[in-house]
mmCIF file as gemmi writes it, N, C-alpha and C atoms, coordinates in Angstrom:
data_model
loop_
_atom_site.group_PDB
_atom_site.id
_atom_site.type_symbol
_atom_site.label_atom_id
_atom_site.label_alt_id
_atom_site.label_comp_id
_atom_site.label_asym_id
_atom_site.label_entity_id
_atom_site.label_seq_id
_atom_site.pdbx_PDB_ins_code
_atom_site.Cartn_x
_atom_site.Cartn_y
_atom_site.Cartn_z
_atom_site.occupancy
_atom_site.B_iso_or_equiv
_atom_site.pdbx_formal_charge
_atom_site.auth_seq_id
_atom_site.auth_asym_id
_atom_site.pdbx_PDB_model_num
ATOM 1 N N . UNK Axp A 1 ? 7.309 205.289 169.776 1 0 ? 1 A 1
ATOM 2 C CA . UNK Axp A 1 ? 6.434 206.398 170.121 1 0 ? 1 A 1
ATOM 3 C C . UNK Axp A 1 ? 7.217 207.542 170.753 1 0 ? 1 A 1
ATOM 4 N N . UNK Axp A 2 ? 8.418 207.425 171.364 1 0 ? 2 A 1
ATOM 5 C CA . UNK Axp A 2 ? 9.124 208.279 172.125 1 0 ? 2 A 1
ATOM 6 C C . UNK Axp A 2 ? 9.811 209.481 171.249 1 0 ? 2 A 1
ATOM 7 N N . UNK Axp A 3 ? 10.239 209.152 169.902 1 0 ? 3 A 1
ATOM 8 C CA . UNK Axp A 3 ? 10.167 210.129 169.087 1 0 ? 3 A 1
ATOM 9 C C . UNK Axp A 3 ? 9.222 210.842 168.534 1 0 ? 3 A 1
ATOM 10 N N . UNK Axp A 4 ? 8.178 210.533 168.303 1 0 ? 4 A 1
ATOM 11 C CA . UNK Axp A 4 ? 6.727 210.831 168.064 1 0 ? 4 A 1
ATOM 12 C C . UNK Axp A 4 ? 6.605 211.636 168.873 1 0 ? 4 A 1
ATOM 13 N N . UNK Axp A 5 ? 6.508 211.522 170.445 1 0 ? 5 A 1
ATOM 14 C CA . UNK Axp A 5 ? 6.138 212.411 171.064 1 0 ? 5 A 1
ATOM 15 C C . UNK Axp A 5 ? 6.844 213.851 171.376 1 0 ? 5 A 1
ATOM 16 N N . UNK Axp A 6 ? 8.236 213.536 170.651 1 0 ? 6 A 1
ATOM 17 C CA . UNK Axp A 6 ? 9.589 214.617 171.089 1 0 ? 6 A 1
ATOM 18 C C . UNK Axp A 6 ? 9.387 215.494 169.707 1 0 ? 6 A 1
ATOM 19 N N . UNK Axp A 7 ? 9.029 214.962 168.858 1 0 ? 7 A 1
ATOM 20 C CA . UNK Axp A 7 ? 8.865 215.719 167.89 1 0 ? 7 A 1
ATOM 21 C C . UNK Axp A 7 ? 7.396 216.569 167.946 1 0 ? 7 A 1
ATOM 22 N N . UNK Axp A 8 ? 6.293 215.774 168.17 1 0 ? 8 A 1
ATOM 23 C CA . UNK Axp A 8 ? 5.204 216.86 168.079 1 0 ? 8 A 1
ATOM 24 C C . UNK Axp A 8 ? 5.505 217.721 169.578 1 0 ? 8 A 1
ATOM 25 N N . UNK Axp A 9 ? 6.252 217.414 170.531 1 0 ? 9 A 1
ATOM 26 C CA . UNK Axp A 9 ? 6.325 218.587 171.713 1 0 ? 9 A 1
ATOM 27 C C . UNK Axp A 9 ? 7.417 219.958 170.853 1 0 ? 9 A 1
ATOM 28 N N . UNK Axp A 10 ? 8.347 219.661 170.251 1 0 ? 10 A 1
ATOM 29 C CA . UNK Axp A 10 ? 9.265 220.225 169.487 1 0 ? 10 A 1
ATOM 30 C C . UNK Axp A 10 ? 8.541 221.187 168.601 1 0 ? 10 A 1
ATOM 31 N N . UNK Axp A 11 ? 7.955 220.825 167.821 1 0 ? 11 A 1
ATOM 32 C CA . UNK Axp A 11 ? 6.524 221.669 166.758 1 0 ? 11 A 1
ATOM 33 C C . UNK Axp A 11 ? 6.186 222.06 167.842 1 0 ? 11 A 1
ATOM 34 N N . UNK Axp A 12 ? 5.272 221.951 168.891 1 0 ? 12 A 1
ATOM 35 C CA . UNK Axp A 12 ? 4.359 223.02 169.233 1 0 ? 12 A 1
ATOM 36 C C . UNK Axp A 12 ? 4.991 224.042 170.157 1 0 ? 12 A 1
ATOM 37 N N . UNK Axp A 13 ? 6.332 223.344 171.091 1 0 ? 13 A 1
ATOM 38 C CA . UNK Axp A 13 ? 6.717 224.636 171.154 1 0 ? 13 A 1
ATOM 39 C C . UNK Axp A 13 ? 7.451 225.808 169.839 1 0 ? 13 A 1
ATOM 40 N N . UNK Axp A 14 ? 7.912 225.148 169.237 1 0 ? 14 A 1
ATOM 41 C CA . UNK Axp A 14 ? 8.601 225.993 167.571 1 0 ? 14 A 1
ATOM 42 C C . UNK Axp A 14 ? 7.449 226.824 167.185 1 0 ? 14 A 1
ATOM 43 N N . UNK Axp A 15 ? 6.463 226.548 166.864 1 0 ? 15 A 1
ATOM 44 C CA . UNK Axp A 15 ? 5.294 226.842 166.459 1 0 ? 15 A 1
ATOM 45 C C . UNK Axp A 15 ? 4.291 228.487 167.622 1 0 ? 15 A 1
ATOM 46 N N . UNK Axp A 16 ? 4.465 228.033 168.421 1 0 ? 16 A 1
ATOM 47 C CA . UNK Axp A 16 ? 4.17 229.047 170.126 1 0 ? 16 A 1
ATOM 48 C C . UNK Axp A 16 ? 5.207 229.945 170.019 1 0 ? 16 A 1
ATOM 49 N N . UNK Axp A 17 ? 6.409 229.733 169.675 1 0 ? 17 A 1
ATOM 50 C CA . UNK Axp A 17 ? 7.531 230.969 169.855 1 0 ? 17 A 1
ATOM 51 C C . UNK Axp A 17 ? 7.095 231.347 168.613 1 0 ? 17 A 1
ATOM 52 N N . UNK Axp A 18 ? 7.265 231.318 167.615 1 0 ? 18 A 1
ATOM 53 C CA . UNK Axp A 18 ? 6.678 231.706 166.105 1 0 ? 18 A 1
ATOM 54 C C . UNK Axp A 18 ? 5.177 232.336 165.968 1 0 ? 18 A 1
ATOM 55 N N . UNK Axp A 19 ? 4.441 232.01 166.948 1 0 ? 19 A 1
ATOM 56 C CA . UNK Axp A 19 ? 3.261 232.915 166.954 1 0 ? 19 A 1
ATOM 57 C C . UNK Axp A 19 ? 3.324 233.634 168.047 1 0 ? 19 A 1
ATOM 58 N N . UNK Axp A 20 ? 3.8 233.432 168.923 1 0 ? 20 A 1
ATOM 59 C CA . UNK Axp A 20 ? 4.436 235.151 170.079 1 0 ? 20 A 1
ATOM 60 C C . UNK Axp A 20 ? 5.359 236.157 168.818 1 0 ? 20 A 1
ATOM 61 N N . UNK Axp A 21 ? 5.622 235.685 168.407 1 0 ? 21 A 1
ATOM 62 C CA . UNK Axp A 21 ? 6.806 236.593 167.544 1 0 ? 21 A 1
ATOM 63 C C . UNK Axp A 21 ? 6.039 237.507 166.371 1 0 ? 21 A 1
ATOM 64 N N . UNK Axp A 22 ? 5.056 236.759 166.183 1 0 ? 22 A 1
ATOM 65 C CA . UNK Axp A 22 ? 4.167 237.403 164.584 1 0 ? 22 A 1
ATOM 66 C C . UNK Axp A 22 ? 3.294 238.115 165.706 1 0 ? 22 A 1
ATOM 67 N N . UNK Axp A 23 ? 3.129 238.07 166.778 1 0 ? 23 A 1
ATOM 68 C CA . UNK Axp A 23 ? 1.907 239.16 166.951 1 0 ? 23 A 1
ATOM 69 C C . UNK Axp A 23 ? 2.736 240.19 167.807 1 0 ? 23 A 1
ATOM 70 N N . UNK Axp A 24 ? 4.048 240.145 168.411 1 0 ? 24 A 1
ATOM 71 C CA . UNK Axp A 24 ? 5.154 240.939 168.744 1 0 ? 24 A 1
ATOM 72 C C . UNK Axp A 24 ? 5.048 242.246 167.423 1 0 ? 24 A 1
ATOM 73 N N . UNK Axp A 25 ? 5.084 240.914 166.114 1 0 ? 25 A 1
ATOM 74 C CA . UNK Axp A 25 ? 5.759 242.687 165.276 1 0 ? 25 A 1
ATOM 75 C C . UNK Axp A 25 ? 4.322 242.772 164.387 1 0 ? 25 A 1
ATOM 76 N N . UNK Axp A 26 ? 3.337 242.085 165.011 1 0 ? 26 A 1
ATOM 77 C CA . UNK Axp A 26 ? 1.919 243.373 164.381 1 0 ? 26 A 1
ATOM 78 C C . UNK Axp A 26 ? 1.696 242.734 162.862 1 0 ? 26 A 1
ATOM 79 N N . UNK Axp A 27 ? 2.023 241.019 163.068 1 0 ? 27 A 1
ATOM 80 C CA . UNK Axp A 27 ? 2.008 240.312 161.406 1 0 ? 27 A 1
ATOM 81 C C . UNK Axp A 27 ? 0.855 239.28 161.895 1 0 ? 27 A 1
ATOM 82 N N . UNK Axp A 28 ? -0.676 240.025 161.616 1 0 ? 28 A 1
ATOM 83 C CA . UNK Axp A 28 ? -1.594 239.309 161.772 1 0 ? 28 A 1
ATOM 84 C C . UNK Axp A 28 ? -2.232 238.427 161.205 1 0 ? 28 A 1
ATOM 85 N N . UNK Axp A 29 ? -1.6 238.518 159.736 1 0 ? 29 A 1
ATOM 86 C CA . UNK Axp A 29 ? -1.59 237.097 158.776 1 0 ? 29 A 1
ATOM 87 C C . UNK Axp A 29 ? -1.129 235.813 159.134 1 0 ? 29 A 1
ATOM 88 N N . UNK Axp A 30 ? 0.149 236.221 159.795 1 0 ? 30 A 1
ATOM 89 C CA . UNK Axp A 30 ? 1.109 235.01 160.16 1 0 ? 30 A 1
ATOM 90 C C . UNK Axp A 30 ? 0.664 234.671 161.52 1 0 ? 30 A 1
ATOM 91 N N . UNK Axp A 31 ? 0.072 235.4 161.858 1 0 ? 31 A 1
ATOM 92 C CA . UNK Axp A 31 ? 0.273 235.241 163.758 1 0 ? 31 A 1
ATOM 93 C C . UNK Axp A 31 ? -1.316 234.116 163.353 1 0 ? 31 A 1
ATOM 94 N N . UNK Axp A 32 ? -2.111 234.074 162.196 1 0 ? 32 A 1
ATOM 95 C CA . UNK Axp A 32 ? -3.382 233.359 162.364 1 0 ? 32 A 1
ATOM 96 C C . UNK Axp A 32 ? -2.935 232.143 162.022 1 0 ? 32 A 1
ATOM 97 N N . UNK Axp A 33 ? -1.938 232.094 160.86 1 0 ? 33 A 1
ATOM 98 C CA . UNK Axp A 33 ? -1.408 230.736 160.078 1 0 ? 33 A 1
ATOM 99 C C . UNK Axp A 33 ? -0.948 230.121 161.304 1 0 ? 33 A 1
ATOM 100 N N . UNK Axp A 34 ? 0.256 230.764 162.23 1 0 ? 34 A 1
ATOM 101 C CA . UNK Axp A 34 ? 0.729 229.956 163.593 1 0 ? 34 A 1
ATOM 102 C C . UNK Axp A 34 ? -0.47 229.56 164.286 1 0 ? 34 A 1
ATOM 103 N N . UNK Axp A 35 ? -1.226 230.017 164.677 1 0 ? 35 A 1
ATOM 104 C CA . UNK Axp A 35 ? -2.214 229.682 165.754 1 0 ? 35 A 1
ATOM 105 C C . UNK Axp A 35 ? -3.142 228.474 165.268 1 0 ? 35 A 1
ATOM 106 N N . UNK Axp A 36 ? -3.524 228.457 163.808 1 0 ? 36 A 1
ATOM 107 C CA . UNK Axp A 36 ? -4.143 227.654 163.14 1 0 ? 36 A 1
ATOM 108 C C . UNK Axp A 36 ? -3.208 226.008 163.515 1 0 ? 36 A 1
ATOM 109 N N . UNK Axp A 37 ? -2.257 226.553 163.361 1 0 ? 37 A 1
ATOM 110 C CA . UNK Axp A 37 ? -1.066 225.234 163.061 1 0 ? 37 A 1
ATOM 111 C C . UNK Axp A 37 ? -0.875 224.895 164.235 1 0 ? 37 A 1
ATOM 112 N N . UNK Axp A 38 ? -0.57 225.672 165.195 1 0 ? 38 A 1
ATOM 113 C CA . UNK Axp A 38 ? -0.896 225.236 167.018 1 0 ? 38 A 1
ATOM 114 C C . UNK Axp A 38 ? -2.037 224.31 166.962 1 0 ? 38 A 1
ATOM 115 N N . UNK Axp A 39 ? -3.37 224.939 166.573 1 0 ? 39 A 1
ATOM 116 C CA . UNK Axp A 39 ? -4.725 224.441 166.856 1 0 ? 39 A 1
ATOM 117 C C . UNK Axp A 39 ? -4.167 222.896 166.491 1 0 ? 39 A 1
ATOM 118 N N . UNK Axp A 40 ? -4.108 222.632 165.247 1 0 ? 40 A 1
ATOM 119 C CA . UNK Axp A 40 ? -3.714 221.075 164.892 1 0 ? 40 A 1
ATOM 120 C C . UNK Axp A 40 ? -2.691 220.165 165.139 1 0 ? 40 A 1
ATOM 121 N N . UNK Axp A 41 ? -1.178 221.161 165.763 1 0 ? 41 A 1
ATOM 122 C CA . UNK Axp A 41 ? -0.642 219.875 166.661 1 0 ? 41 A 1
ATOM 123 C C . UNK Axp A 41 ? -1.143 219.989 168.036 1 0 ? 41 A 1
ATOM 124 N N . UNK Axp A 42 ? -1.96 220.668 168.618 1 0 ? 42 A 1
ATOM 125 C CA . UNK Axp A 42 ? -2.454 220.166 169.617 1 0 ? 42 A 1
ATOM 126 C C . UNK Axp A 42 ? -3.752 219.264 169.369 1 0 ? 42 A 1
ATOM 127 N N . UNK Axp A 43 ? -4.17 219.063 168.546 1 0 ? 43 A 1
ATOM 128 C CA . UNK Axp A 43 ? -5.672 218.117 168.266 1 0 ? 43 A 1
ATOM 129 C C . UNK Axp A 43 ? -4.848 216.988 167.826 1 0 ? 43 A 1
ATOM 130 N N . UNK Axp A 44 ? -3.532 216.811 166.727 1 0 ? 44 A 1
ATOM 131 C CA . UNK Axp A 44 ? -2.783 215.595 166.86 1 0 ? 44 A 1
ATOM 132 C C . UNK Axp A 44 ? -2.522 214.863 168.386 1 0 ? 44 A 1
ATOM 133 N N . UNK Axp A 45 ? -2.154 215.845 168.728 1 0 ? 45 A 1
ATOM 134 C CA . UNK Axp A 45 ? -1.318 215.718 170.283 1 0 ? 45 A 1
ATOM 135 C C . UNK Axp A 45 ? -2.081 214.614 170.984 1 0 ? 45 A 1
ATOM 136 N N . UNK Axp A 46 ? -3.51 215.36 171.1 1 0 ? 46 A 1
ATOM 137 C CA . UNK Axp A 46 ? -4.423 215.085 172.105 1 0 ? 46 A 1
ATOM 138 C C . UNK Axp A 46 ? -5.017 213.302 171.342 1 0 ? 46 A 1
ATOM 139 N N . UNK Axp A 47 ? -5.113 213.415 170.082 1 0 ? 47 A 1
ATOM 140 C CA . UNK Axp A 47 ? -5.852 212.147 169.609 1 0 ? 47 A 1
ATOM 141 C C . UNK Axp A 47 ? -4.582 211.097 170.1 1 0 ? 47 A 1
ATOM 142 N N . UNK Axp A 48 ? -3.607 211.719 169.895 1 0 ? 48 A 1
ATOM 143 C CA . UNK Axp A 48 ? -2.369 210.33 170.258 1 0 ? 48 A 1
ATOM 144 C C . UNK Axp A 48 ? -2.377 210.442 172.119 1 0 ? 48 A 1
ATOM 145 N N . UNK Axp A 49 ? -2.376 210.831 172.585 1 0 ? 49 A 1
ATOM 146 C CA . UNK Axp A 49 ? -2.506 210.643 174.204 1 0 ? 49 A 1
ATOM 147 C C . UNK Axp A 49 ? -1.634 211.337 174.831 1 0 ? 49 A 1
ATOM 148 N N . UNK Axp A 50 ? -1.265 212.51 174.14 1 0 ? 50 A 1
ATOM 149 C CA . UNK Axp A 50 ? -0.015 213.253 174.281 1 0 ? 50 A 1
ATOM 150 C C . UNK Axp A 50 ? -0.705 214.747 174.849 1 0 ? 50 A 1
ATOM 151 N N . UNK Axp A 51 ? -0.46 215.081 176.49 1 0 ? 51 A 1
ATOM 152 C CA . UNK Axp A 51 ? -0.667 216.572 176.922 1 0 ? 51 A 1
ATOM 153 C C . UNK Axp A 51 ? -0.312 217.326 175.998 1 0 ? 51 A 1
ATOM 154 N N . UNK Axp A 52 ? -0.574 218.372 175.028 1 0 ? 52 A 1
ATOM 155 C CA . UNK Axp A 52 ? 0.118 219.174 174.279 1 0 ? 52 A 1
ATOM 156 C C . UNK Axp A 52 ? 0.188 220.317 175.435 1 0 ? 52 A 1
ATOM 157 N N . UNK Axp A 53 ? 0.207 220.568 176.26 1 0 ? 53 A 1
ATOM 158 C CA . UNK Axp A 53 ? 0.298 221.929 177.076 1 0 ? 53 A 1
ATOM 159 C C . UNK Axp A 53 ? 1.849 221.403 177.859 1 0 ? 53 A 1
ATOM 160 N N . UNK Axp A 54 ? 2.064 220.412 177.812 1 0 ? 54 A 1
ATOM 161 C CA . UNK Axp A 54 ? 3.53 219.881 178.448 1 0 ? 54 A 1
ATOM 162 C C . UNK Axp A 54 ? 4.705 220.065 177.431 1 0 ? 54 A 1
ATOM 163 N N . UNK Axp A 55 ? 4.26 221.089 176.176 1 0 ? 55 A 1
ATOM 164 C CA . UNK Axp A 55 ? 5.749 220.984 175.529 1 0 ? 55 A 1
ATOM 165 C C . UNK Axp A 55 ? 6.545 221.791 175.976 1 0 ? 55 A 1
């Protein structure tokens, strides 16, 4: 599980810098696809027992 958890903390921060960055340069397509994709490793996160706000 200890990789499991290093990897989905890894995605959601990758994922959080990648949607600060799309709404930095005004790419509101991308900045929804990131946020969408946030939304679901944090709902992974949370079903496995994993804080997603601790990545």
């Amino acid at each position: 599980m200890g990789e499991f958890v290093a990897e989905i903390k890894t995605r959601i921060s990758e994922t959080d810098k990648s949607l600060q960055a799309a709404r930095a340069a005004g790419d509101d397509f991308l900045a929804d696809a990131h946020a969408s994709e946030l939304e679901d490793l944090h709902r992974i996160a949370v079903l496995n027992g994993i804080d997603p706000h601790c990545a």
